[in-house]
Steps between C-alpha positions, in 0.01 A plus 500: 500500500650298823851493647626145616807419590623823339375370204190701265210281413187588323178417634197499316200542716131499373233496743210235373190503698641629795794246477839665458716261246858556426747352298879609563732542252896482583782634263528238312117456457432841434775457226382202324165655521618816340644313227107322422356829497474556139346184428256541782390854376489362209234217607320743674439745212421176279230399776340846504515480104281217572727270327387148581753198598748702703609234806840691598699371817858585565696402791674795662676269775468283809187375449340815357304544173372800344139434278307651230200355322211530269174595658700620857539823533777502774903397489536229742758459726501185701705250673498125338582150717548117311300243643664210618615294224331738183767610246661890469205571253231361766579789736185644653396837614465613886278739664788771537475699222430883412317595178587850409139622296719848457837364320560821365557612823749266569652530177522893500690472840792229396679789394479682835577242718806415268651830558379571829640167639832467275567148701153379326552668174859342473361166614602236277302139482653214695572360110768760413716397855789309459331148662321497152781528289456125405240284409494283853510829697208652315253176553640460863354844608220497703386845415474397073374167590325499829337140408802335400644461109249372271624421167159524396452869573683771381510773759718855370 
């Protein structure tokens, strides 16, 4: 947990080979993210099931995605970019990323940080402000659609 700005983000540090990697999570990240979790604990549990064809990414915002698949044992969180010229649905991954081997950990502490940090746990996703009350506002912001609108790709 980090102050900015007088503002509570969450940080998630994992140390990899003696490289520290982070990924920080603002209030209306950690929001969106808290909305995903039940489908990402539910891909994980399917994964350790050993249940075979599970390819789950979910955008949490900016141009952050959360990812859980068949045969990795890990939930990966990692930033995206678009090449120049690819579509919305050509976005590729970067090197910043954390994957979190323990997501029970994680997931046993939402609660905590929720009501330790009341800011965080009454963080609501940029999607439920008033700039997305219409269709234009909700395709002009840069935190659902960090790549531009494309009609080809539905993003929640």
């Amino acid at each position: 947990m980090q102050k900015c700005d007088d503002v509570r983000t969450v940080t998630l540090r994992i140390k990899d080979g003696g490289e520290l990697k982070k990924i920080e999570l603002p209030p209306y990240r950690w929001a969106s993210f808290r909305q995903r979790v039940t489908e990402i604990n539910d891909g994980v549990k399917s994964v350790a099931n050993g249940v075979d064809g599970i390819n789950l990414r979910l955008h949490f915002g900016g141009t952050y995605y959360v990812s859980v698949a068949s045969g990795i044992r890990c939930v990966d969180f990692r930033k995206f970019y678009k090449p120049y010229g690819a579509t919305e649905a050509e976005i590729k991954p970067t090197k910043l990323s954390v994957a979190l081997h323990e997501w029970a950990h994680l997931y046993n502490l939402i609660d905590t940080v929720n009501a330790r940090y009341p800011t965080l746990g009454s963080a609501q996703p940029c999607y439920y402000q008033d700039d997305h009350i219409n269709q234009m506002g909700w395709i002009d912001c840069t935190k659902c659609h960090p790549f531009g609108h494309d009609a080809s790709v539905s993003t929640p």
